[in-house]
Backbone bond lengths (Angstrom), bond angles and torsions (degrees), N, CA, C in turn:
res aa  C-N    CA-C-N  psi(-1)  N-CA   C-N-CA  omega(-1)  CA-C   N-CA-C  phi
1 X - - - 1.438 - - 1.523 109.12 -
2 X 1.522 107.90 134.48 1.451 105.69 169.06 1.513 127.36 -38.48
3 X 1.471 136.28 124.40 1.383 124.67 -160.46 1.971 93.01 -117.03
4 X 1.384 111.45 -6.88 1.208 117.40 -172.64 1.908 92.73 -76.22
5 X 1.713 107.56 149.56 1.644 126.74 161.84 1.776 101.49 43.65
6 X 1.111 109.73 80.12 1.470 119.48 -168.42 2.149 90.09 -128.69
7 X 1.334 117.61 98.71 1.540 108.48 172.05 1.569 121.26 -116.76
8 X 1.505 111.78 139.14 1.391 106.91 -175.45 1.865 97.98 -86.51
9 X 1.568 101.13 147.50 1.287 104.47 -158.70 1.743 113.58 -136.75
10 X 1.239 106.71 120.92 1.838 111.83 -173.65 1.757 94.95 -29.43
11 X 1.308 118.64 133.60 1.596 126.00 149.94 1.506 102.50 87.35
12 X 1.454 119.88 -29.23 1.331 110.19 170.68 1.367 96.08 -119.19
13 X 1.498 107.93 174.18 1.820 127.53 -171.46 1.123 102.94 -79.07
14 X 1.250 111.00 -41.49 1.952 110.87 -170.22 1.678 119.96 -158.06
15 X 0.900 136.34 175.05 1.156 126.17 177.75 1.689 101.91 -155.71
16 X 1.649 107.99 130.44 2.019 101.17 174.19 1.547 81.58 -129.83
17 X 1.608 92.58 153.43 1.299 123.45 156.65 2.141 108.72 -74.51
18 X 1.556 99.22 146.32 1.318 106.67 161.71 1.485 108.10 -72.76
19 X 1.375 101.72 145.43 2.071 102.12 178.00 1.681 103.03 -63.72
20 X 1.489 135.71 -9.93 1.190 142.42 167.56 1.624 114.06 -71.78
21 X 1.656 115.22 -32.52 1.255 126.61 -174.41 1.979 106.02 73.13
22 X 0.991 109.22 -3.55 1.800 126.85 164.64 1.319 103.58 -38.12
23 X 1.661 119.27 -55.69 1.192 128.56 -141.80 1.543 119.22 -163.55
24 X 1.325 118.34 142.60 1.543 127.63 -149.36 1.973 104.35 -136.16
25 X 1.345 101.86 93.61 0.673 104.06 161.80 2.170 144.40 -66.19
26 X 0.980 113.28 119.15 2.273 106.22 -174.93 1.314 106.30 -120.84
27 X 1.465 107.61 145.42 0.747 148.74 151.61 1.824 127.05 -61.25
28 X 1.278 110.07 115.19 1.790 102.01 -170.17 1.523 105.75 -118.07
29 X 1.745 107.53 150.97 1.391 92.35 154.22 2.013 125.69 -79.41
30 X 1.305 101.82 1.51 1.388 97.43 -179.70 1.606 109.70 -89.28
31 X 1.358 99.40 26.87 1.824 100.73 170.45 1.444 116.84 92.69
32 X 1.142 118.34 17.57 1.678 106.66 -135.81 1.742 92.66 -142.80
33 X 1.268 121.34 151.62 1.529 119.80 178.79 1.382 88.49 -136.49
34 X 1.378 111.07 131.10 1.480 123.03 176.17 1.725 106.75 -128.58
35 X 1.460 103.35 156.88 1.550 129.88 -165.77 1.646 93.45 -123.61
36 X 1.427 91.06 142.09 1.745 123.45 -156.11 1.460 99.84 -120.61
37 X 1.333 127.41 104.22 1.928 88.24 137.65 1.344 121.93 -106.81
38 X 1.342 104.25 143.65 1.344 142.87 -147.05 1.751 85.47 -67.13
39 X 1.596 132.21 -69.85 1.317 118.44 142.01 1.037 142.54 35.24
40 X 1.654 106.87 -116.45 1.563 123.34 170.53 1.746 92.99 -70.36
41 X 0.812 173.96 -55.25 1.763 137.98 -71.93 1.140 110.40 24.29
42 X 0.782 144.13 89.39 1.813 117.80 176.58 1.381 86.24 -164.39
43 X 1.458 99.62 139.19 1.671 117.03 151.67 1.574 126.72 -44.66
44 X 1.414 110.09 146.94 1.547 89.02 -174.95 1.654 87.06 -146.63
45 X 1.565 102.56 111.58 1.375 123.35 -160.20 1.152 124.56 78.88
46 X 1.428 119.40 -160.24 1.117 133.04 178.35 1.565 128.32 -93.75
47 X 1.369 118.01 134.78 1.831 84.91 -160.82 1.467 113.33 -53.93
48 X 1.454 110.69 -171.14 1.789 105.68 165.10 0.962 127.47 -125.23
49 X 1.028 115.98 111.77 1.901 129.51 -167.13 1.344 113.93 -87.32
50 X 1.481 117.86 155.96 1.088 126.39 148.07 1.854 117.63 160.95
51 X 2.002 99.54 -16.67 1.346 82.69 -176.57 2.326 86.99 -94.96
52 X 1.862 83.34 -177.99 1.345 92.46 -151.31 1.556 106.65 -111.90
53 X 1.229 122.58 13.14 1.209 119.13 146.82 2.218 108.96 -155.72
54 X 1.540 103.02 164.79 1.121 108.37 173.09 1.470 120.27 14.08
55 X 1.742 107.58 94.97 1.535 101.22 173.56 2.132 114.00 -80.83
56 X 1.127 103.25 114.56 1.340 131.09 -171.59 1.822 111.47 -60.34
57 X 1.238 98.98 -48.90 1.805 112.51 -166.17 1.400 110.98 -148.65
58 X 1.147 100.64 168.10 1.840 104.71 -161.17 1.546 89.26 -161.00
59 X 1.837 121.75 137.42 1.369 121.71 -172.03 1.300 93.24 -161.61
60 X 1.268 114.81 120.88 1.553 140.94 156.35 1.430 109.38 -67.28
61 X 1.641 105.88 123.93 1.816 105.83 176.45 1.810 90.91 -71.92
62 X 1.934 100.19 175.08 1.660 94.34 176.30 1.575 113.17 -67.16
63 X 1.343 114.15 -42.74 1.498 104.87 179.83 1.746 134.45 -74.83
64 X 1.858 97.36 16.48 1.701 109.49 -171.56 1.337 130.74 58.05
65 X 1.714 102.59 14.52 1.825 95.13 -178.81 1.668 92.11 -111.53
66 X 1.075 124.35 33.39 1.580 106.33 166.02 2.043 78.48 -142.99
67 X 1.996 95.12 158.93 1.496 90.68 171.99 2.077 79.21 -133.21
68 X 1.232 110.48 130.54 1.495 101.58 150.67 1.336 143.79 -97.92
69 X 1.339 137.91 135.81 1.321 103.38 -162.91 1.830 80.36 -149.06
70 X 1.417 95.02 129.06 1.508 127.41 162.68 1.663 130.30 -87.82
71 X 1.720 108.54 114.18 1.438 102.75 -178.75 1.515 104.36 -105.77
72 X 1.682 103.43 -166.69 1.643 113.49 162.81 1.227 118.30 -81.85
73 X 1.685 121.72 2.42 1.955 126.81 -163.89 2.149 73.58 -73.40
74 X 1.525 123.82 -19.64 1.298 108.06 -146.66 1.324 122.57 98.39
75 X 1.108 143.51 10.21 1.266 139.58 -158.58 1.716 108.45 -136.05
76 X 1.132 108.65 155.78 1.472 114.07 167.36 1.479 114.19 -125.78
77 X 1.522 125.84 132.57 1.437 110.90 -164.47 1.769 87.48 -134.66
78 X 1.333 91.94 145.87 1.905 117.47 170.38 0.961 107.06 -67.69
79 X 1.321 144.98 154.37 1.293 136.85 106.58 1.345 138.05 -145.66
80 X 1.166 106.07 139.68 1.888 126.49 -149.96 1.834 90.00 -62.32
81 X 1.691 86.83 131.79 1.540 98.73 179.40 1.659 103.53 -146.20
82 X 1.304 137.36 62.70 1.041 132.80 150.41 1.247 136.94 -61.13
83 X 1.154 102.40 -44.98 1.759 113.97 165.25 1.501 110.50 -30.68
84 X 1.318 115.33 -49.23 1.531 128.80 -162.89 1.732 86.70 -63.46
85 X 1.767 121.26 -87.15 0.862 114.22 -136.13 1.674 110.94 -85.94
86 X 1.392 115.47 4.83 1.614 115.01 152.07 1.345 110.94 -153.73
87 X 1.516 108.48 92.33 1.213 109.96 -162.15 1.784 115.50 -76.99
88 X 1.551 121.46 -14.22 1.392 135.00 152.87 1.090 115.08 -52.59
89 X 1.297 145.97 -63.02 1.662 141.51 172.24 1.497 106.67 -69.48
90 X 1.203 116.69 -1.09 1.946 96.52 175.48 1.654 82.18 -96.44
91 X 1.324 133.08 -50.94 1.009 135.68 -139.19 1.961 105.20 -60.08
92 X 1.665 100.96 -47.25 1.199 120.48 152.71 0.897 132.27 -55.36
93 X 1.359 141.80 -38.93 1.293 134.62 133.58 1.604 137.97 -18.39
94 X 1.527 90.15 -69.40 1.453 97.00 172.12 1.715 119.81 -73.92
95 X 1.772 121.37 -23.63 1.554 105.64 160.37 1.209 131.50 -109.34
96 X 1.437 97.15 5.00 1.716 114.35 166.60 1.587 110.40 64.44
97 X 1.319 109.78 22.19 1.368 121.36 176.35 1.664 109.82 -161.05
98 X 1.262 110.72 159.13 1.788 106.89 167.44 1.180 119.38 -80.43
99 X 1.201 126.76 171.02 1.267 139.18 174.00 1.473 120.09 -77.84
100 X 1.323 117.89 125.53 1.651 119.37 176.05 1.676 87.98 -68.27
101 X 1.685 94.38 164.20 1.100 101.26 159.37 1.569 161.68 -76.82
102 X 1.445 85.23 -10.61 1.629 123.06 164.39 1.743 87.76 -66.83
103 X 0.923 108.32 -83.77 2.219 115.99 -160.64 1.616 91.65 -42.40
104 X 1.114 114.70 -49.58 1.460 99.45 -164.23 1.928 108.82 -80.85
105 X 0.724 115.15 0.08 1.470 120.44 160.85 1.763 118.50 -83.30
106 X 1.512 112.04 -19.36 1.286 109.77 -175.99 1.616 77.25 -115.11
107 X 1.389 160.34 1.54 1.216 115.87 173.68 1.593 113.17 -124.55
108 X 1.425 107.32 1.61 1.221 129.38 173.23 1.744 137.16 -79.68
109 X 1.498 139.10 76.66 1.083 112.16 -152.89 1.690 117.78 -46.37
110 X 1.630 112.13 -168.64 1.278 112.64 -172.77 1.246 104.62 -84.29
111 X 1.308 127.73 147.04 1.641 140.10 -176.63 1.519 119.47 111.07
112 X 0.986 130.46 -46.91 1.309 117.07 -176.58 1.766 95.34 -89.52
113 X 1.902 90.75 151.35 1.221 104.69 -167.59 1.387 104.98 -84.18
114 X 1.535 134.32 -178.87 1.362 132.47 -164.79 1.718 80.32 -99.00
115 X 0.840 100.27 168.50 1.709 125.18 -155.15 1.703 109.02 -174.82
116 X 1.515 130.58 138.72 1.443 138.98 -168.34 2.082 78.59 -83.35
117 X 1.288 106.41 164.98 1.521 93.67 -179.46 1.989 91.13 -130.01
118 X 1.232 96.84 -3.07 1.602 99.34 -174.62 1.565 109.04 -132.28
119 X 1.703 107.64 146.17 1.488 95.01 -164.46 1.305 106.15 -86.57
């Protein structure tokens, strides 16, 4: 796990940077590990649930497709984050085609330019 820019943070347990700096993963005491972009501020998804008390730590692998995050339930839980650290090849992946430019104007926030996402 990434050991680089790891900060403990008022109201949440922990806070890591993505090795992209895109995105900021925390740590909560309400159980919960939430995804940042660094960007907008803005949440990106839904938080991710599942351990059952106070999430403690939060760890970016080096290449950003795994996030780990350690509570007090005892547990350490994975979770798959590719999207984050190349969000063009997941995106392609998952529609197996690029985006027209119409779709990518409605599914894209504002700032990044339209771009083919598949070769």
């Amino acid at each position: 796990m990434s050991a680089a820019r790891h900060y403990p943070a008022r109201g949440q347990g922990h806070v890591t940077v993505l090795p992209s700096a895109a995105h900021v993963a925390s740590a909560s005491d309400d159980q919960t590990v939430r995804l940042w972009d660094v960007a907008t501020h803005r949440p990106v998804g839904d938080p991710l649930t599942g351990h059952t008390d106070t999430v403690d730590s939060v760890a970016f692998s080096p290449d950003g497709n795994t996030l780990a995050s350690g509570s007090n339930d005892r547990t350490v839980r994975l979770w798959s984050t590719p999207e984050l650290s190349d969000p063009a090849s997941f995106l392609c992946k998952l529609l197996g085609q690029s985006l027209t430019r119409d779709r990518w104007s409605e599914l894209v926030p504002p700032g990044p330019k339209y771009r083919e996402l598949c070769p």
